[in-house]
VOKE-130051 format. One line per field, with one value per residue (C-alpha): x, y, z. Coordinates in Angstrom, 1 decimal, m for minus. Last residue first. Example, Ala and Ser with C-alpha at 12.3 -4.5 7.8 and 13.67 -1.06 7.14 Angstrom:
2
X = (13.7,12.3)
Y = (m1.1,m4.5)
Z = (7.1,7.8)
end
This chain:
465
X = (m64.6,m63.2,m61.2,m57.8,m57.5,m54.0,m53.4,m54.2,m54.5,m57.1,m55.3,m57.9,m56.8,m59.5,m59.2,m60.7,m59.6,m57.3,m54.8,m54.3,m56.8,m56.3,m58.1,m55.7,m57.7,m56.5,m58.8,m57.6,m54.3,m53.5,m49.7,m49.4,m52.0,m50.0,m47.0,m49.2,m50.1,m46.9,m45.4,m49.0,m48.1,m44.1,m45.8,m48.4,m45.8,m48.5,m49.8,m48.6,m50.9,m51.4,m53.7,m54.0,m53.8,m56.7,m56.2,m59.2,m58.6,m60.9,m62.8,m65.3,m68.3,m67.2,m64.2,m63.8,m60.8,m61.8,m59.7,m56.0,m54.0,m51.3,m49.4,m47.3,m43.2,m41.3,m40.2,m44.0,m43.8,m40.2,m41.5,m44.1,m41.1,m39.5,m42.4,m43.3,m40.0,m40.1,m43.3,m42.0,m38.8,m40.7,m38.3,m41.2,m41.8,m38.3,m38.4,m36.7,m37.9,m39.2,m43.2,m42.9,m40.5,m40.6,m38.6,m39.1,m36.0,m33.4,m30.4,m28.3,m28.1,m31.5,m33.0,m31.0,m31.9,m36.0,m35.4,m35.5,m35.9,m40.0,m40.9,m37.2,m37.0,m41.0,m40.3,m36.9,m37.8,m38.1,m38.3,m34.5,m32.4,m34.2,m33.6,m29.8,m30.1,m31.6,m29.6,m26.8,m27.9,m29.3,m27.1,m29.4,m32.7,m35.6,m39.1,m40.3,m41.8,m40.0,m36.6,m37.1,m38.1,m34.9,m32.9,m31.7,m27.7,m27.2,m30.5,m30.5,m26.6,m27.1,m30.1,m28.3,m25.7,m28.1,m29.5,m26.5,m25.3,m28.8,m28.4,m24.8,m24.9,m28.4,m27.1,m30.3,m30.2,m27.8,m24.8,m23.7,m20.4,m20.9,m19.0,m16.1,m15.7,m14.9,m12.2,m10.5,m10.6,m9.6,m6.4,m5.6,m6.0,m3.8,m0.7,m0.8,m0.5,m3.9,m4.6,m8.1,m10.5,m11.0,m11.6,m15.2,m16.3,m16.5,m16.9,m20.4,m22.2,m21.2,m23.3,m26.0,m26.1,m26.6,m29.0,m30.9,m31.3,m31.7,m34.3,m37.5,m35.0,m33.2,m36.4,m38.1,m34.4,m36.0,m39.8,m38.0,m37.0,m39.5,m42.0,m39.5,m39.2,m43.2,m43.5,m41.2,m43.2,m46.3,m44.9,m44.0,m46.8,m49.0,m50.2,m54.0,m56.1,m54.8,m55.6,m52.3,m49.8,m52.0,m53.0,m49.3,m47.5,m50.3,m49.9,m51.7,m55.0,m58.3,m60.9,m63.2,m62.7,m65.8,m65.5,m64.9,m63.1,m65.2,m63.1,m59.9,m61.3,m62.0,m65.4,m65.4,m67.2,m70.4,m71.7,m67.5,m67.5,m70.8,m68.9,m66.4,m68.6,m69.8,m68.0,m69.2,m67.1,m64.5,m63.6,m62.7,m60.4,m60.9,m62.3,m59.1,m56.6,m58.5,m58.3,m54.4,m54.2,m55.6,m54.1,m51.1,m51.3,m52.4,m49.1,m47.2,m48.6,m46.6,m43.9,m46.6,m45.6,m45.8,m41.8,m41.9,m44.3,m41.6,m39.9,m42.8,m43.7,m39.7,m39.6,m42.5,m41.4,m37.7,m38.7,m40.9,m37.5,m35.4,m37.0,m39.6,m37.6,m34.1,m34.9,m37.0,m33.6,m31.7,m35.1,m34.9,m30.7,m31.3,m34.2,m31.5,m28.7,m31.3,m32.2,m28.5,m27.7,m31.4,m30.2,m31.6,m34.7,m36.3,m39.0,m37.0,m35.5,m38.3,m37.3,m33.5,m31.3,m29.7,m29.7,m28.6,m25.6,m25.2,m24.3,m22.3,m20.3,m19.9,m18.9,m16.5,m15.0,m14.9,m13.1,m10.6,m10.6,m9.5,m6.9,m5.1,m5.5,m8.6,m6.9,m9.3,m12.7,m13.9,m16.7,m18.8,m21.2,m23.4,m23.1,m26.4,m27.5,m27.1,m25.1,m22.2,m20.6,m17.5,m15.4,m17.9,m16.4,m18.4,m17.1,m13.5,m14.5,m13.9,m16.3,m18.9,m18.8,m18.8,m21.8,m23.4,m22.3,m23.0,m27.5,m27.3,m26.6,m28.8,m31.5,m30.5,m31.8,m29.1,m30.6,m29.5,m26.6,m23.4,m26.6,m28.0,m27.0,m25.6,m23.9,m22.5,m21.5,m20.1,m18.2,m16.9,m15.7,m13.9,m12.1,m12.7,m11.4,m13.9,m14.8,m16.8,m19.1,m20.6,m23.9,m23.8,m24.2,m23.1,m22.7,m19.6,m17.4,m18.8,m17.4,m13.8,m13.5,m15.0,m12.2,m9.6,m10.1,m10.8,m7.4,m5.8,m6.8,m6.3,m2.4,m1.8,m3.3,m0.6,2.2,1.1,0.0)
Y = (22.0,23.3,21.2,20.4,17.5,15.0,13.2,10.0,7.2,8.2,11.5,14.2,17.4,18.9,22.8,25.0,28.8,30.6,30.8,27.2,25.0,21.7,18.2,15.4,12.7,9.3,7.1,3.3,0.8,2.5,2.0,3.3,5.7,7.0,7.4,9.0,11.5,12.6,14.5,16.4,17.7,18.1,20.7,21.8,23.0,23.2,26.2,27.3,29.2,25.5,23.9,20.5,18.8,15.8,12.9,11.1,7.5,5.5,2.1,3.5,4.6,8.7,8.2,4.7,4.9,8.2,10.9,10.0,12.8,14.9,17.4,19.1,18.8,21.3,18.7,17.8,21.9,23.1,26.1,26.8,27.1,29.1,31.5,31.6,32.8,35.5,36.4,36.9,38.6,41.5,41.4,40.1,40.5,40.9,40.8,38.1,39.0,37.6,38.1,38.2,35.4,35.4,36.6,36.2,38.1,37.1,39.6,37.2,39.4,40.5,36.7,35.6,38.6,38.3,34.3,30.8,29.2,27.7,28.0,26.9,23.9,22.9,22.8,21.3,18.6,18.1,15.8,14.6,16.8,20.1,18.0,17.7,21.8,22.5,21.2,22.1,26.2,25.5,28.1,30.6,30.8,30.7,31.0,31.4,35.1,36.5,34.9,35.5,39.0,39.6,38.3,34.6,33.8,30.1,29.6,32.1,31.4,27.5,28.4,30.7,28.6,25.7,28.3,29.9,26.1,25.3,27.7,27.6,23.6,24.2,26.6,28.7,29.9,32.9,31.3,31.4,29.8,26.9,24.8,26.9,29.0,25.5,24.8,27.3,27.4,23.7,25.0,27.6,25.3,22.4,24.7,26.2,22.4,20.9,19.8,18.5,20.6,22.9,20.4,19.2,22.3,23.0,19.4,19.6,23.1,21.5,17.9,19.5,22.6,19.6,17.4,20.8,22.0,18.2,17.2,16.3,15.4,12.8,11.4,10.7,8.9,5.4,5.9,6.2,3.3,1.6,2.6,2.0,m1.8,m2.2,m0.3,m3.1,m5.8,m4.6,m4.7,m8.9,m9.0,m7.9,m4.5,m3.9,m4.4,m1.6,m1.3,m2.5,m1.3,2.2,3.2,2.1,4.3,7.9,7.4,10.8,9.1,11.1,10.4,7.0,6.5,5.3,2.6,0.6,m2.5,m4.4,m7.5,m5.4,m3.3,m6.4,m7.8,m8.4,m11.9,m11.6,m15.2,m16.3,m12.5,m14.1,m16.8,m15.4,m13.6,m16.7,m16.4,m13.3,m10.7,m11.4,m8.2,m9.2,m7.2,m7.9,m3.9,m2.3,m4.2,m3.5,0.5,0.3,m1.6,0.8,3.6,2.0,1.8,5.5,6.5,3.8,6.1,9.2,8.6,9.0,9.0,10.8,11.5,8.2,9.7,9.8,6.8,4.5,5.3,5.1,1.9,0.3,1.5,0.0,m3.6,m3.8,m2.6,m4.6,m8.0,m10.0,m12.9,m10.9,m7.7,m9.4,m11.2,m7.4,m6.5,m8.8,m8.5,m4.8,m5.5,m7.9,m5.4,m2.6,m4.3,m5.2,m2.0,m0.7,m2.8,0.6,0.0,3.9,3.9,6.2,8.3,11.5,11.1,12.3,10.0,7.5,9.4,12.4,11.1,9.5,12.7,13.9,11.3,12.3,15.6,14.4,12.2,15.1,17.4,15.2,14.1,17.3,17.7,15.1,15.8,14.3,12.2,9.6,10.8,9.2,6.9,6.6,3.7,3.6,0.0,0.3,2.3,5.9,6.0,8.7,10.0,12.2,14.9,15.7,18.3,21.0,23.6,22.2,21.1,17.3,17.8,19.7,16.8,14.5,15.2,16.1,12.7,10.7,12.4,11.3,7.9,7.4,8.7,5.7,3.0,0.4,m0.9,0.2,m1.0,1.6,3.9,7.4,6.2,9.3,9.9,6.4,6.3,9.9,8.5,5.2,7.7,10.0,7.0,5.7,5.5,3.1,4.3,2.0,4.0,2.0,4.0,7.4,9.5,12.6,14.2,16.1,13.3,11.1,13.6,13.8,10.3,9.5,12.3,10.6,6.9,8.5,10.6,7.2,6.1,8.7,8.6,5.1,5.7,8.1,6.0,3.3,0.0)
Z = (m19.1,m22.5,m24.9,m26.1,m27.9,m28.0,m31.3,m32.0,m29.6,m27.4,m25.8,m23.9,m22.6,m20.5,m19.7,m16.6,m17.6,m16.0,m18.4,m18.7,m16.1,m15.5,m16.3,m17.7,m19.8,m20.6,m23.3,m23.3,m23.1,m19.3,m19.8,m23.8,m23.1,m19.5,m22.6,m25.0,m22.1,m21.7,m25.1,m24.7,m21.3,m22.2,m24.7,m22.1,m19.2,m16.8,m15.7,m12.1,m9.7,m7.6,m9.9,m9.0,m12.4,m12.4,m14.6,m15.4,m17.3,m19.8,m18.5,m20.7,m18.0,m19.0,m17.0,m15.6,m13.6,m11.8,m10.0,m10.4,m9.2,m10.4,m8.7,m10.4,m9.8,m7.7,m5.6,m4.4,m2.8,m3.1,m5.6,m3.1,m0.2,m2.1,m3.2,1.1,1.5,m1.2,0.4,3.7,2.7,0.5,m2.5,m5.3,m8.5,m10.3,m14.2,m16.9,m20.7,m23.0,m22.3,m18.5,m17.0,m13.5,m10.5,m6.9,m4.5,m2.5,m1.3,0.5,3.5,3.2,2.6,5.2,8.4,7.1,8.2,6.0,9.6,9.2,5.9,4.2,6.5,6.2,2.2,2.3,5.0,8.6,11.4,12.3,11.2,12.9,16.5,15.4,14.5,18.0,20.2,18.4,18.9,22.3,24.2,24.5,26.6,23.7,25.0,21.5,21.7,24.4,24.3,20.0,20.3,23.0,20.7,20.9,21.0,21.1,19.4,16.7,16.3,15.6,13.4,10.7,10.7,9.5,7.3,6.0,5.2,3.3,0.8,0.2,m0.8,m2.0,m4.9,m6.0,m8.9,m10.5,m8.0,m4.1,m3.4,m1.1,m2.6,m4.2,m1.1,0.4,m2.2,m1.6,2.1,2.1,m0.4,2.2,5.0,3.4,2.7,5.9,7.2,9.1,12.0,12.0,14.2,11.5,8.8,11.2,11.5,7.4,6.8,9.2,7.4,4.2,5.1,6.9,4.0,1.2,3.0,3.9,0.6,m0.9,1.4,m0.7,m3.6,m1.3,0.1,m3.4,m4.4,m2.5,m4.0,m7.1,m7.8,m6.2,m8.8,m11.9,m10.1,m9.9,m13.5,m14.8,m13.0,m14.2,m18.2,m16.9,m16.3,m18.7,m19.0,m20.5,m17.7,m15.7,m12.2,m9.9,m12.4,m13.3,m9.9,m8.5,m10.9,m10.4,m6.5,m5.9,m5.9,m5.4,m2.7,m2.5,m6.5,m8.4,m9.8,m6.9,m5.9,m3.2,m2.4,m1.6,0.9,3.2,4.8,8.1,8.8,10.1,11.1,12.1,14.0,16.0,17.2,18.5,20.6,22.4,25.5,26.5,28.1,25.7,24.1,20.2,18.8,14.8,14.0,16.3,14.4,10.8,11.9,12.4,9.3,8.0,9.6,8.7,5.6,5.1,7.1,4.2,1.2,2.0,m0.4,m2.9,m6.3,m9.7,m10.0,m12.6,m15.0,m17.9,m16.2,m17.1,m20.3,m21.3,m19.7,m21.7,m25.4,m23.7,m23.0,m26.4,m28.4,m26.4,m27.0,m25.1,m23.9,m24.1,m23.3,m20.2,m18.8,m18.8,m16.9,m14.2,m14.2,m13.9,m10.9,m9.3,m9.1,m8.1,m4.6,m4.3,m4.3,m2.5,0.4,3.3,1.1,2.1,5.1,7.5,4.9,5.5,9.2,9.2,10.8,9.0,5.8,7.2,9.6,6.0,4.5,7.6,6.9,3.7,3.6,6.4,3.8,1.0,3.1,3.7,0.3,m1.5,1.4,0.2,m3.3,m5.7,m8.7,m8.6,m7.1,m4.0,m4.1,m0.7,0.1,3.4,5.1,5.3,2.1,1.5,m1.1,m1.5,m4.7,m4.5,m6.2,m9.1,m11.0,m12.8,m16.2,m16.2,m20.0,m19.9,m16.3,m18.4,m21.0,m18.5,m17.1,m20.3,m21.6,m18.9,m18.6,m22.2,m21.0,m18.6,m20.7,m23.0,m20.5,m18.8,m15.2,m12.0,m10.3,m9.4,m8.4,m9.7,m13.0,m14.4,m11.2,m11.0,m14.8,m13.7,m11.0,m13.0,m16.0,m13.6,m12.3,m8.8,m5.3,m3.1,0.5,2.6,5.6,8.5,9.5,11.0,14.1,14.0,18.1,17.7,19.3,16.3,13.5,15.1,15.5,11.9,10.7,12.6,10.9,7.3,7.8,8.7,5.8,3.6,4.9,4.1,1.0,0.4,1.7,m1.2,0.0)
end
């Protein structure tokens, strides 16, 4: 072994000890040194396991492209899995991968720890490694062609899920407990639930939907009588997919900050050469350097600092108001970890003194040109946090699965202030055609008037509710 990697592993030893005394708390972490071309395969892929699909492979190029160029660098890649994987960047300094390892550890301090990951597939490698040789096998019995028309339907509707779904579940299941307890104060009681068996949700389905589905993937595999099995079993694995990255793009401000705000305290506690602090400086500024959009890296670190001081030094407003006593700062930022996301984090500690230092205002596009509406700090808060809403997708729900008494499919747009984007509108329905096999109709309203768009195989039509 090399005396350099010597050296990073002793580093990765000291900066574990140094994370740990500060209170991080973090699954097993195995560092791998790659290639560029293995990092951005990984960052293309979202995982060292998934399944081959062209987008994938676009997504490489521009990647690498902009890395070939000097434009971005990716200098790690971290899994959140248990043992959590990180890969390090070939080529990355000394000080380069010091601060990437306590990036990372404070990464999976996240992952472990943070509520919206509680439900995630903590063996999502191996998870993906079987659902690529699943679909690798499918190519071959079905062919590629007929493999990918499915997979492209799938993944262009792939963000329509509901990470929420398992707190229904268990209300149900919470509800079917309470419905089979059986207090025995007379002895023939048993009897009467064998007479009047409890009938189950699943025997009745419905044609008409009990309130409207968000879960647009699980409607269609569990409903559609056009998909065969094998075409479930692909939206089953697209489905899973992305109800494991869900969390990561719910909490990708304050994922980012945690992890900058903890390699920041974490490097200064190292001892470091001059040499090494200038360059960890450097390359710091360079993360958290604020851009033309939002960078969540600098984002969410002024709001994790911005936290620790509020509570370790309250104003006589906050003492008053919140009951505050100082000194709580940590406290208070582990506790903040744990329970929220990017749209509850920006809405509740995005603060008048942030948004004036950092100068935020709303902007929108008005004819062709770029203007400013909004610099008043509550609202450009509140326009954030909007924004952040379902990860700044629309929210789509299934309202009937036998529209007009045709077996066709009702798509409802909750309008939120924001027309849809109707050209990647009419590129999608033909794909929820190709999964439903009849009629799909998506109700919204463009320009402040209530719209249907209908798709039956043809061409999408417009039409007035």
């Amino acid at each position: 072994m090399s005396n350099e990697l010597k050296e990073l592993e002793k580093s990765i030893d000291k900066i574990a000890e140094v994370a740990k005394g500060f209170g991080l708390d973090f699954y097993p972490v195995r560092f791998e040194i790659c290639p560029a071309d293995i990092i951005y395969t990984f960052g293309a892929y979202g995982m060292p396991t998934r399944f081959s699909h062209w987008s994938f492979g676009k997504s490489f190029h521009k990647m690498k492209m902009q890395y070939d160029f000097n434009l971005s660098r990716i200098y790690e890649l971290v899994i959140n899995s248990n043992p959590c994987y990180a890969f390090l960047l070939e080529g990355n300094s000394l000080i380069q991968n010091k601060l990437v390892i306590a990036h990372v550890f404070a990464h999976c301090d996240f992952f472990k720890n943070n509520a919206s990951f509680a439900r995630t597939n903590r063996g999502m490698v191996e998870s993906m490694a079987v659902s690529a040789e699943r679909i690798r096998k499918m190519e071959f019995d079905y062919g590629r062609p007929e493999v990918e028309r499915i997979l492209d339907a799938a993944i262009s509707i792939q963000e329509h899920v509901d990470n929420r779904g398992f707190i229904d579940r268990e209300r149900k299941e919470d509800k079917s407990d309470t419905k089979n307890t059986v207090d025995k104060k007379d002895p023939y009681e048993d009897l009467f639930a064998l007479d009047h068996p409890i009938p189950k949700e699943e025997e009745t389905p419905q044609k008409v939907l009990p309130k409207p589905q968000k879960d647009l993937l699980k409607y269609i595999m569990k409903n559609s009588k056009y998909l065969k099995e094998w075409q479930r079993e692909i939206l089953a694995i697209i489905r899973d997919e992305m109800l494991y990255f869900y969390p990561q793009m719910e909490t990708k401000i304050m994922n980012e900050g945690w992890a900058s705000y903890w390699h920041a305290r974490i490097l200064r506690e190292l001892d470091l050469s001059e040499a090494e602090a200038i360059d960890f400086a450097i390359m710091h500024a360079g993360v958290i350097q604020p851009s033309r959009m939002i960078n969540p890296y600098f984002l969410g670190y002024k709001i994790w600092e911005g936290i620790e001081k509020r509570w370790n030094e309250p104003d006589k407003e906050d003492k008053e108001e919140l009951g505050l006593k100082g000194g709580e700062g940590r406290t208070k930022m582990f506790e903040i970890r744990e329970m929220e996301n990017d749209v509850s984090f920006i809405r509740n500690y995005l603060t008048r003194d942030i948004i004036e230092e950092l100068d935020m205002f709303s902007f929108q596009k008005v004819g062709n040109t770029w203007q400013v509406t909004e610099k008043d700090w509550r609202q450009v808060r509140d326009d954030l946090s909007a924004n952040l809403f379902n990860c700044g997708y629309p929210y789509i729900v299934v309202e009937d699965g036998d529209y007009n008494r045709s077996g066709e499919l009702l798509l409802a747009h909750c309008h939120e202030g924001v027309d849809l984007d109707i050209q990647y509108l009419e590129r999608t329905l033909p794909n929820v055609y190709t999964l439903w096999g009849r009629g799909v109709h998506l109700s919204t309203i463009v320009d402040g008037k209530p719209v249907l768009y209908s798709f039956s195989g043809e061409r999408v039509i417009k039409s007035l509710r």
